[in-house]
N, C-alpha and C positions, 0 to 999 in steps of 0.2 A: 290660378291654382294656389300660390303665395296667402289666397285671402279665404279658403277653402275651412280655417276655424270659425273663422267671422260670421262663413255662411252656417255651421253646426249648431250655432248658438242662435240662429233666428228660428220664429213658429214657422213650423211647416203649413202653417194658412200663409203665410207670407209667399208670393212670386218672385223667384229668383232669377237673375237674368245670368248665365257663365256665357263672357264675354272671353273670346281665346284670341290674346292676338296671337300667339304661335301654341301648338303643340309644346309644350314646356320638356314634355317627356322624351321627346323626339330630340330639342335642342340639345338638352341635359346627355343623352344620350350621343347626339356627337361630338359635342364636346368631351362626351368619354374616350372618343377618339382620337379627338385633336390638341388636347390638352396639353398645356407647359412640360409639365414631369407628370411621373409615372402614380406620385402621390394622388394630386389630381385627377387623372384617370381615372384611378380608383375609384376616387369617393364618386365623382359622378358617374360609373358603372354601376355603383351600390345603390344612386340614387333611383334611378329609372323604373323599376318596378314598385316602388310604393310612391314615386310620381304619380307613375300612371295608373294605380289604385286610387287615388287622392280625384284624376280628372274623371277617372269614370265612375267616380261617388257625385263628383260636381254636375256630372249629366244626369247623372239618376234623379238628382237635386232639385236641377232646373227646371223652370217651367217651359225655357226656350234655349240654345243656344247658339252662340255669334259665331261665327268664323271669317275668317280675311281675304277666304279663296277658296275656290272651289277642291282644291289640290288636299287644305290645311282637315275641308270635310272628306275626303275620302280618305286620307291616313288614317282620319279620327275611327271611321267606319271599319278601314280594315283592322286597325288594332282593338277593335272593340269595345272602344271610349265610349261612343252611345248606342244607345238602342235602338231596334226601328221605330219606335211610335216615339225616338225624339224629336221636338217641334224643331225647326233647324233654320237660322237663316245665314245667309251669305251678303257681309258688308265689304265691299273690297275698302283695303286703307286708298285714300284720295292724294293726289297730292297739286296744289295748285300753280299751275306754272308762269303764271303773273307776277308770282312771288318774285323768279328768277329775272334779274336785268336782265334786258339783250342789248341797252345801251353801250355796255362796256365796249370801250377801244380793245380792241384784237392784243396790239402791239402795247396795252396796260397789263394786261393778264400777269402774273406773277404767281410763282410758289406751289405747288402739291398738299391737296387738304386732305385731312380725314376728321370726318364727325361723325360724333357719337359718343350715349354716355360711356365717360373716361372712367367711371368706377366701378363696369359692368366687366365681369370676368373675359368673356371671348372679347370686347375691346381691346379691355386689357391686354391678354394678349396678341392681338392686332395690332395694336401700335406701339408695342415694343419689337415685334416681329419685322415693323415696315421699319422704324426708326434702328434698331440693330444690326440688321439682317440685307435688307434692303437699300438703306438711305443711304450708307456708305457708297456702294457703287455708281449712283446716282451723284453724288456728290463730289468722285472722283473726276466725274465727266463735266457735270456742269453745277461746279463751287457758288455758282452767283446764285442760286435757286435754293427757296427753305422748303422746308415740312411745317406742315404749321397741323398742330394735332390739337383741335378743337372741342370742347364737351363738358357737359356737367361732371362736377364733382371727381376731379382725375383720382386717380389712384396715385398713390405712393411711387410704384412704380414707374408709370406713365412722366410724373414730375419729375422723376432724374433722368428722363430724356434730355431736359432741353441743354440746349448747348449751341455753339455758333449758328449751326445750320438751322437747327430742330427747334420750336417755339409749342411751348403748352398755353395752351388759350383756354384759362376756364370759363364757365358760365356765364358767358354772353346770351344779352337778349335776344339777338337774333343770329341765324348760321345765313342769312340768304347775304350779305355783301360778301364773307368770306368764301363762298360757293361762286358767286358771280363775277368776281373778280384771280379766279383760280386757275391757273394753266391746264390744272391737273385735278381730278378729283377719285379720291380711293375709296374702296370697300376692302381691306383684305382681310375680309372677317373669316373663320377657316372654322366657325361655328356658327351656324344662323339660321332662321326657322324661315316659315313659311313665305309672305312677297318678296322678301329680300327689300323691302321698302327702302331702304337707304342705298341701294343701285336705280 
C-alpha cells in the first residue's frame, strides 16, 4: 500500500500485480490499540480509513491480487477491499527449515532472541516491552542468560536497550546461527498482521 503513488502514475494498459503481505489496514488498526502512548493511538486510529481507501483503490487497480493466507483473503472480502470479479491468488509465505541447524549441542544453546526489523514501529515497541518490562524478571532468576534483540536498522530507542544483559545486534547477514543456537526464541509483537511468519 506504501507504493500505492507509484502505482497512480503508471498507464492503465500496464498489469499491475498488489502484492499484500499483510492487510496494512488491519495492522495499522491494531496497533491503534496497542500502541506506546495515547499520541500514537491516535494517529494510527486516524490512519485506518484512508488506509483502507488506499487498498481498495489498489484492488480496483490490479489486475491480480496476492495474499499470504487464506485468512488475510477473507478479511480483505469482508471489509470490502476487493471485488468479486477480483482475480485473487493465495501464496502462503514459506519458510525453509534446512536453514535451521539441528546439529547444535543441547547443553550449547545460550540466551533469548528476538528478530525483527529494529526500526519498524510494533518491533519497536516489542523490544522495548520485552527488554523493560520483561527482561528484568527474567534476569532476576537467571543473571547468566542475555537478550540478544537482533534486526535491521534498530531504532534509537531499541539502541538504549543494551546494557549487561541486553545486546542489540544490528544488520547481520544472516538470523539463522542466532535462532539455532538460542535457548529461547520470542515474538512479543502485540501488533502483527496476517501468518505471524516470524512465530
Amino acid at each position: 500500500a506504501q507504493l500505492a503513488r507509484l502505482a497512480a502514475a503508471l498507464p492503465l494498459t500496464l498489469p499491475v500485480v498488489f502484492d499484500t503481505q499483510n492487510i496494512e489496514s488491519d495492522l495499522v488498526d491494531e496497533y491503534g490499540r496497542s500502541g506506546r502512548n495515547f499520541a500514537v493511538r491516535t494517529l494510527a486510529k486516524l490512519d485506518v480509513r484512508p488506509l483502507r481507501r488506499v487498498e481498495r483503490w489498489m484492488a480496483s487497480r490490479a489486475s491480480v491480487v496476492g495474499f499470504v493466507s487464506e485468512r488475510d483473503h477473507s478479511r480483505a472480502v469482508g471489509l470490502g477491499l476487493i471485488g468479486r470479479g477480483t482475480r485473487v491468488i493465495i501464496v502462503q509465505n514459506g519458510f525453509d527449515e534446512g536453514l535451521v541447524r539441528r546439529d547444535v549441542n543441547e547443553g550449547a544453546r545460550r540466551g533469548v532472541v528476538f528478530v525483527g526489523n529494529l526500526g519498524w514501529a510494533p518491533n519497536v515497541d516489542a523490544a522495548c516491552w520485552l527488554a523493560l518490562e520483561v527482561w528484568p524478571l527474567v534476569s532476576r532468576q537467571r543473571p547468566d542468560i542475555e537478550l540478544l534483540l537482533i534486526g535491521r536498522g534498530p531504532h534509537a530507542r531499541v539502541n538504549a536497550l543494551a546494557s549487561a544483559t541486553v545486546s542489540v545486534i544490528p544488520d547481520v547477514p544472516s538470523v539463522e546461527p542466532f535462532l539455532s543456537e538460542a535457548a529461547v526464541a520470542t515474538a512479543p509483537l502485540q501488533a502483527a498482521g496476517g501468518t505471524r511468519l516470524k512465530i
